[in-house]
C-alpha positions in Angstrom: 121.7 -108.9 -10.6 122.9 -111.1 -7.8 122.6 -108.9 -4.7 124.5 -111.5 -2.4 127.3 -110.7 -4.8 127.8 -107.7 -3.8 127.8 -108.0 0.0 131.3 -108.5 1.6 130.4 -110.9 3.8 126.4 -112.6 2.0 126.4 -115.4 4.1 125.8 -113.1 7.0 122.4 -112.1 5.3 119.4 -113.6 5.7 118.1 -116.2 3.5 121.6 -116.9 1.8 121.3 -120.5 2.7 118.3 -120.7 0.7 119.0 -117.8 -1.5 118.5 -120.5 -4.5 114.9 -121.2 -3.2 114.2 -117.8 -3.5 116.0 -115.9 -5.6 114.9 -116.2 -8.7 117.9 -115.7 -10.6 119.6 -117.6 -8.5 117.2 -120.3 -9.3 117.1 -119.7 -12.9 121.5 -120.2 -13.4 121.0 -123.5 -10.7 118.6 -124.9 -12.8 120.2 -124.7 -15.8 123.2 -126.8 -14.4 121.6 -129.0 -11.5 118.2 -131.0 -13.3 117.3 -132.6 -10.2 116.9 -129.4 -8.1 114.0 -127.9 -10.9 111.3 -129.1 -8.9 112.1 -127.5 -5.9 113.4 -123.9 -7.9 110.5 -123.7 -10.3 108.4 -122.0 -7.0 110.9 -119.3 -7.1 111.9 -119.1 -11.0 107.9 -118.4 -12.0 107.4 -115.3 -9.8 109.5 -113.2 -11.8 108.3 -113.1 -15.9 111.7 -113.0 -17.5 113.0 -116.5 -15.7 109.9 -117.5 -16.0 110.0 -117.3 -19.9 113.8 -118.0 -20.0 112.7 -121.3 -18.3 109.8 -122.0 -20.2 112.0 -121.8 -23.5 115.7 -123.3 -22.4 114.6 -125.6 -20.2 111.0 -127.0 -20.5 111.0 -126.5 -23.9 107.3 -125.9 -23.7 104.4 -123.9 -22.2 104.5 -123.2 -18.8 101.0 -123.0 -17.9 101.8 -122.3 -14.1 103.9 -119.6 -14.6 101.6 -117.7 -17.2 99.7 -115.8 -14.4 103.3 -114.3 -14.0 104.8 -113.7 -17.1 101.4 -112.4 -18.6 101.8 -109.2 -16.7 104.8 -107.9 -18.2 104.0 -106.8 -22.2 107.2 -107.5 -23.5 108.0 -111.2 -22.0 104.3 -112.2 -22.7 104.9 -110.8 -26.3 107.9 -113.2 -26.8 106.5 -116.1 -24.5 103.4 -115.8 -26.7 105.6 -115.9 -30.2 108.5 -118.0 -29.6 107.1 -120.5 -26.9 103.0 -120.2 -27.4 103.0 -119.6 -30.9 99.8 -119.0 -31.2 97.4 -115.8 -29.7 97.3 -115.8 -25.9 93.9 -113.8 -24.9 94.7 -113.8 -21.2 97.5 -111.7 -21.8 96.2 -109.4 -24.6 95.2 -106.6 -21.8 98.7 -106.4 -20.4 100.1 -106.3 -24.2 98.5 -104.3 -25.7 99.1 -101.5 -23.2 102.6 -100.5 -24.7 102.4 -99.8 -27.6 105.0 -101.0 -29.7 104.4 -104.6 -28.4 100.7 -104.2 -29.3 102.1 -103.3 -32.5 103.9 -106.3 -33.0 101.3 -109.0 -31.2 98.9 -107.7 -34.1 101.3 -108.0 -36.9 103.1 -111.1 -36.0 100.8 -113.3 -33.6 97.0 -112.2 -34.2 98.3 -111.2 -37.9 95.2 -108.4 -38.3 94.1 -105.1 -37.0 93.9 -104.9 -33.0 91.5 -103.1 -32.7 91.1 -103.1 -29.1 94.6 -102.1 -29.0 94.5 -98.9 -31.2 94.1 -96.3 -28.9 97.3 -97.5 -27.3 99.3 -97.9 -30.4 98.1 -94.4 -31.6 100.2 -93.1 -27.7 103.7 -93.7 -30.0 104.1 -92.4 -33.3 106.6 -94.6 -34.4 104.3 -98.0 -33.8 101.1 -96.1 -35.0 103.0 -95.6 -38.1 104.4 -99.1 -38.3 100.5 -100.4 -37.7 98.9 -98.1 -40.3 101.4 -99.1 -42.6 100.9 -103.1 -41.9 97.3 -102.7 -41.7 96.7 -99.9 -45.1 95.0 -97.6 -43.1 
């Protein structure tokens, strides 16, 4: 959500002149359309782990390696980052994942592709995953 949007009057706010320089939304969309400008917007795009992984994706077309520290911390971006831009296990991120428990669930089965064991007590919080796991995994 674009909070300068919803101002009558945003460029009375502070920071609107640079809101694309710190916004990270903002700086996401601006991005997208101005390729010159990513340099300078990337500072503000890898603080927040969606845009960061949107970026990473879309744009880059790659890792992101500065911007893991971020996305990492949320278990459902680093679960997609980690699958669809990584694709391959991401350890650093494993103790954010596997803390909810349906993305635990899915890390094992898709990305580690074995029992998580370090994971299980989590998984076992939801019944729906621990039943998803158990039946993956024959336990």
């Amino acid at each position: 959500m674009n909070l300068y949007d919803l101002h009558s009057n945003p460029e009375e706010l502070h920071g609107y002149s640079t809101k694309e320089y710190s916004v990270p939304e903002l700086a996401y969309e601006l991005a997208l359309v101005r390729p010159e400008l990513r340099p300078k917007l990337e500072p503000a795009i890898m603080k927040h782990p969606r845009y960061a992984y949107l970026y990473a994706k879309f744009v880059l077309e790659r890792p992101w390696p500065e911007a893991e520290p971020y996305i990492m911390k949320e278990s459902g971006i680093a679960y997609w980052y980690t699958k669809l831009v990584l694709n391959r296990p991401w350890p650093e991120a494993e103790p954010y994942i596997m803390k909810e428990p349906y993305h635990a669930t899915v890390y094992a089965i898709d990305i580690l592709k074995r029992r998580w064991p370090e994971a299980e007590p989590y998984i076992k919080k939801d019944r729906i995953s621990w039943r998803e796991y158990k039946r993956k995994f024959k336990l």
